[in-house]
C-alpha positions in Angstrom: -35.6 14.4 -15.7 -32.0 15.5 -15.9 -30.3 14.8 -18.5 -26.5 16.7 -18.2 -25.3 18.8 -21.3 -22.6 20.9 -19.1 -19.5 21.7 -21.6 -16.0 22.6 -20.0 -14.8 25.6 -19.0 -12.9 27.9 -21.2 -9.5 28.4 -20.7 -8.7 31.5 -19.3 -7.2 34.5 -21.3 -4.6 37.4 -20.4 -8.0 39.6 -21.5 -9.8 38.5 -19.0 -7.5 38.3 -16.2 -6.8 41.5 -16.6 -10.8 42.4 -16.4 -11.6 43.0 -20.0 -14.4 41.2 -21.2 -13.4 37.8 -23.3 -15.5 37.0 -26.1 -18.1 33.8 -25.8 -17.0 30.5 -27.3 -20.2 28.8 -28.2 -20.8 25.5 -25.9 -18.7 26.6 -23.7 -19.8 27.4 -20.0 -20.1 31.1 -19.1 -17.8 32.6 -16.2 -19.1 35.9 -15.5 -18.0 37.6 -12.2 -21.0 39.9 -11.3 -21.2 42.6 -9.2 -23.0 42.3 -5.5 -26.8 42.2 -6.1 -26.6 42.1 -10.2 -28.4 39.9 -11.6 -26.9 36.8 -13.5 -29.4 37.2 -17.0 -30.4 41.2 -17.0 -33.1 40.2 -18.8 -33.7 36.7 -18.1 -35.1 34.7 -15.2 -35.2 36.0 -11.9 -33.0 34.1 -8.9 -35.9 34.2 -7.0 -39.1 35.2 -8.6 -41.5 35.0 -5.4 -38.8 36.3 -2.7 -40.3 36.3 0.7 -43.9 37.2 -0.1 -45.3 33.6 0.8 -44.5 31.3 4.0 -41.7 28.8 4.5 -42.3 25.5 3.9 -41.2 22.3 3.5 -40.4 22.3 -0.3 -40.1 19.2 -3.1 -37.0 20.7 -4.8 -33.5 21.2 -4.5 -32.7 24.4 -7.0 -29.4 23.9 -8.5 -27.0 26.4 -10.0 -24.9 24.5 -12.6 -23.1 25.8 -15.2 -24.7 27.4 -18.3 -23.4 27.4 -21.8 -22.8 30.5 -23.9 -25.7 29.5 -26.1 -28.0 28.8 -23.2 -27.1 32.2 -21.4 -28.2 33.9 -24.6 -31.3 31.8 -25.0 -32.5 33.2 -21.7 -31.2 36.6 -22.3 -33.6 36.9 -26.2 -36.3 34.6 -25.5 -37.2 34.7 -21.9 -39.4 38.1 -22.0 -41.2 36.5 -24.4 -41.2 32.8 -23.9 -40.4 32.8 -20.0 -42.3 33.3 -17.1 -41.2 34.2 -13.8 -43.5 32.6 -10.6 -43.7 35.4 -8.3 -47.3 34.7 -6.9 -48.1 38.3 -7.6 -51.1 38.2 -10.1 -53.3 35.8 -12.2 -52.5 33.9 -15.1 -54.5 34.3 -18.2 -53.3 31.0 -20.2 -54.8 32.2 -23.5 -52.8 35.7 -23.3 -49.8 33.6 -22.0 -49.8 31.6 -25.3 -52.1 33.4 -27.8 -54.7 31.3 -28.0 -57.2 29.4 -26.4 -55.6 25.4 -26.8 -55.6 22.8 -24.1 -53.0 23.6 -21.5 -50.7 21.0 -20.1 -48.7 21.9 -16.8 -45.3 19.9 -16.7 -43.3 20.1 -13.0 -40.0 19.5 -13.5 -38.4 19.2 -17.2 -34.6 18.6 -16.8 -32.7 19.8 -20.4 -36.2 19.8 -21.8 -35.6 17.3 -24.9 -38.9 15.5 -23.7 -41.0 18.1 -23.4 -39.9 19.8 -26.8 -40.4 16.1 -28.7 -43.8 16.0 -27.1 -44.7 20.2 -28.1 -43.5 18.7 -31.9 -45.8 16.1 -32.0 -48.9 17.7 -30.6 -48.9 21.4 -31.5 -52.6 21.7 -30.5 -51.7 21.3 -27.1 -49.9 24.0 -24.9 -47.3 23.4 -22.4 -46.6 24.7 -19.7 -42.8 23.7 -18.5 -41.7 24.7 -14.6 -38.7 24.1 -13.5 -35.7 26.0 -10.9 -32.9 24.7 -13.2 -31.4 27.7 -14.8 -29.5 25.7 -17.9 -32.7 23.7 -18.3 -34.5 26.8 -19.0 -32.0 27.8 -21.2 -31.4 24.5 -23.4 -35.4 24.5 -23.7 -35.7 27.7 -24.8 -32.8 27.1 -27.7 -34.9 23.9 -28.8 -38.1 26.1 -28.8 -36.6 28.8 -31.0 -34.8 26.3 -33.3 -37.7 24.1 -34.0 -40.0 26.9 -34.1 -42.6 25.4 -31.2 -44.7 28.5 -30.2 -46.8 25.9 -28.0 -44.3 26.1 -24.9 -43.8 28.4 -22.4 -41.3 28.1 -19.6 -41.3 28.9 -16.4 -39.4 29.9 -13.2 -39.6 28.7 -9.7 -41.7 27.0 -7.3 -44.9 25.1 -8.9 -47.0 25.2 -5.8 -46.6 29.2 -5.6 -48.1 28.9 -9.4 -50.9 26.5 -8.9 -51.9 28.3 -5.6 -51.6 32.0 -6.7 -51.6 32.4 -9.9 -54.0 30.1 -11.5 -57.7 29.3 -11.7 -60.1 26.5 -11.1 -60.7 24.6 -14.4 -57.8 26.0 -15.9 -55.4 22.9 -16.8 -56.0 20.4 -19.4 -53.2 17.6 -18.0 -50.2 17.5 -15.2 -47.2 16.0 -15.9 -44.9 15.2 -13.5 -41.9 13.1 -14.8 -38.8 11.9 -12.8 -39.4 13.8 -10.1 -36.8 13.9 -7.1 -37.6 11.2 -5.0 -36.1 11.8 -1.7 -35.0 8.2 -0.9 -33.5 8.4 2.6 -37.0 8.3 4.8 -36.4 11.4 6.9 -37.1 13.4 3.5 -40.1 11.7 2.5 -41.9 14.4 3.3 -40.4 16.7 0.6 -41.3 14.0 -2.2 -44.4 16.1 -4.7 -47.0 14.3 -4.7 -48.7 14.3 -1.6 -52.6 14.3 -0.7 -52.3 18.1 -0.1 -50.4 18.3 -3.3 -53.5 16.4 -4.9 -55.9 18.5 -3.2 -54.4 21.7 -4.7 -54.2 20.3 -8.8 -57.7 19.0 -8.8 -58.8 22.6 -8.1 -56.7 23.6 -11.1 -57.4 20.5 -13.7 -60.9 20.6 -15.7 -63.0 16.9 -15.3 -61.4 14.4 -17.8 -58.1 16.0 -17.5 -55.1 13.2 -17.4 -52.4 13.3 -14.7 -49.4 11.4 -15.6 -46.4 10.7 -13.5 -43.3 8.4 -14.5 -40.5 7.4 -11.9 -37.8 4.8 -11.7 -37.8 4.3 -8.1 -40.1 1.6 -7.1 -41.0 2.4 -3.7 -41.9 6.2 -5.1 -43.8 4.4 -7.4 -45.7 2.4 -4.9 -46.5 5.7 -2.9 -47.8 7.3 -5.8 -49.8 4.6 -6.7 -51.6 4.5 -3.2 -51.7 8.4 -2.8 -53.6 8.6 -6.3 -55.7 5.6 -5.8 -56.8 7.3 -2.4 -57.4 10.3 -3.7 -61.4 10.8 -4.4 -61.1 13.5 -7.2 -58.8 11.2 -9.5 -59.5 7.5 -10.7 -56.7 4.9 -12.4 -57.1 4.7 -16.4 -55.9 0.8 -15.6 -58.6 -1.3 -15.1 -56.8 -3.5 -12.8 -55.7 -0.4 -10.7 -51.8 -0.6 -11.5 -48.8 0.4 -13.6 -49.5 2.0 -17.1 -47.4 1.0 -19.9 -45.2 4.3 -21.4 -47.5 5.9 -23.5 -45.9 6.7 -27.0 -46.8 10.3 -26.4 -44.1 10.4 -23.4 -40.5 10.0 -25.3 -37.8 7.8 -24.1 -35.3 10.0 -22.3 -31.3 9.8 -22.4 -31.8 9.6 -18.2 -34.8 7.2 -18.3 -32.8 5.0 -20.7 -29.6 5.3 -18.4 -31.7 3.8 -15.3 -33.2 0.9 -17.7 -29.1 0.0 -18.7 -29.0 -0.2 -14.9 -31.7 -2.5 -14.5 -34.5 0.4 -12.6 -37.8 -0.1 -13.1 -39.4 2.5 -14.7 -43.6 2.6 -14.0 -46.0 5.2 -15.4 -49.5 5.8 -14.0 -52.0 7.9 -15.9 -55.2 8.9 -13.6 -58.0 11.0 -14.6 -59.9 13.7 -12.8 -62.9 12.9 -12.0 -66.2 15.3 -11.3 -67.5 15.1 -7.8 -68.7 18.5 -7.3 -68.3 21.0 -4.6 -66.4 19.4 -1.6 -67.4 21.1 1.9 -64.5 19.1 3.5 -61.7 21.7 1.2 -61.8 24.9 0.8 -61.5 26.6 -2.9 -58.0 27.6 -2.9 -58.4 29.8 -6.6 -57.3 32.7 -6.3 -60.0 34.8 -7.9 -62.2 32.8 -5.6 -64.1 31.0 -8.7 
């Protein structure tokens, strides 16, 4: 989902032409010149939290550096040591420490300005979430909506989802996967960037307990259709629709500004909601935890 909040830039002052620091105008998009090798939020977000400890691949994102307000630059500067987490693929995850307390934990990829995700933390505070995504004023506007309506049930973090799943958490350990909107690489060479995958699949169900519900949304129709088949496919997950199709939007997933730009436009938007299922140890695919559980 990406729903664009960017405010224009501040007109410059004699101040800060002249290098002295110009106070912040709230909304307005922060210009900072930093110094080689300083970090753009001190105390924020890392640029990139896993560096080179893990292998070049083939990956399902494009990060992008757009422009962050003054108000989401101080979001991620107060509330990300407490709120944020940075994916660095260096340790273990203990959920319940990560959110003080032992709820059901959701794991949404990919969470644009976050107005979704924070509607659906609102409405079912018994239910952690956990938000990923590489978009640096995303992080920031969620964050803000966090603080301002008080929802203690989100966590946010920072980089590549794969590094998370495979390094840094253990079997059992989700309660749900969303993925909504996700890039979907329409020219065919890139196909093979597009998320979910078999080997994408593979790697979740080691992560999400029996019963737990994977839910994906997309307006484009032949990512839909690929979806649809991967899941289908896939042994560890059956289709909640009896006739093996399309799911209707359930009212727990909120109507985005971007989902409702596509429908003006006449896309297609299809949701499919699959469950995984318990088949017991699987010879064929090794136990990728990483406490070896």
């Amino acid at each position: 989902m990406s729903d664009s909040l960017n405010a224009p830039e501040a007109p410059r002052s004699r101040s800060t032409e002249s290098g002295e620091a110009a106070a912040h105008v709230p909304g307005v998009s922060v210009r900072h010149t930093r110094a080689k090798g300083e970090p753009r939020f001190p105390d924020g977000p890392s640029a990139d939290p896993a560096g080179s400890h893990f292998e070049r691949r083939i990956r399902s994102f494009q990060p992008r550096r757009s422009r962050v307000t003054a108000g989401q630059a101080d979001a991620l500067q107060r509330l990300w040591p407490t709120w944020g987490l940075d994916i660095d693929g260096q340790h273990t995850l203990d959920l319940g420490e990560l959110f003080g307390n032992d709820n059901p934990v959701v794991l949404e990829i990919g969470f644009g300005m976050g107005e979704a995700t924070a509607q659906m933390a609102a409405a079912d505070p018994g239910t952690n979430i956990l938000a990923v995504d590489v978009h640096t004023p995303g992080q920031g506007n969620l964050l803000n909506l966090a603080e301002q309506q008080k929802l203690s049930n989100i966590r946010v973090g920072n980089g590549d989802a794969i590094i998370l799943l495979r390094e840094m958490l253990t079997r059992d350990s989700l309660d749900g996967l969303r993925v909504y909107f996700p890039d979907p690489w329409p020219k065919k060479r890139h196909h093979k960037r597009r998320l979910i995958q078999p080997e994408f699949l593979d790697l979740a169900a080691t992560r999400l307990r029996p019963g737990a519900l994977v839910h994906c949304a997309t307006d484009w129709e032949p990512y839909a259709e690929q979806m649809l088949d991967v899941l289908t496919a896939h042994p560890d997950f059956e289709n909640t629709q009896a006739d093996g199709g399309f799911a209707s939007r359930p009212d727990f997933r909120p109507l985005t500004r971007f989902e409702g730009q596509g429908l003006d436009k006449g896309h297609v938007v299809n949701d499919l909601l699959f469950r995984r299922v318990q088949h017991g140890d699987r010879p064929d695919r090794p136990d990728q935890s990483p406490t070896g559980a």
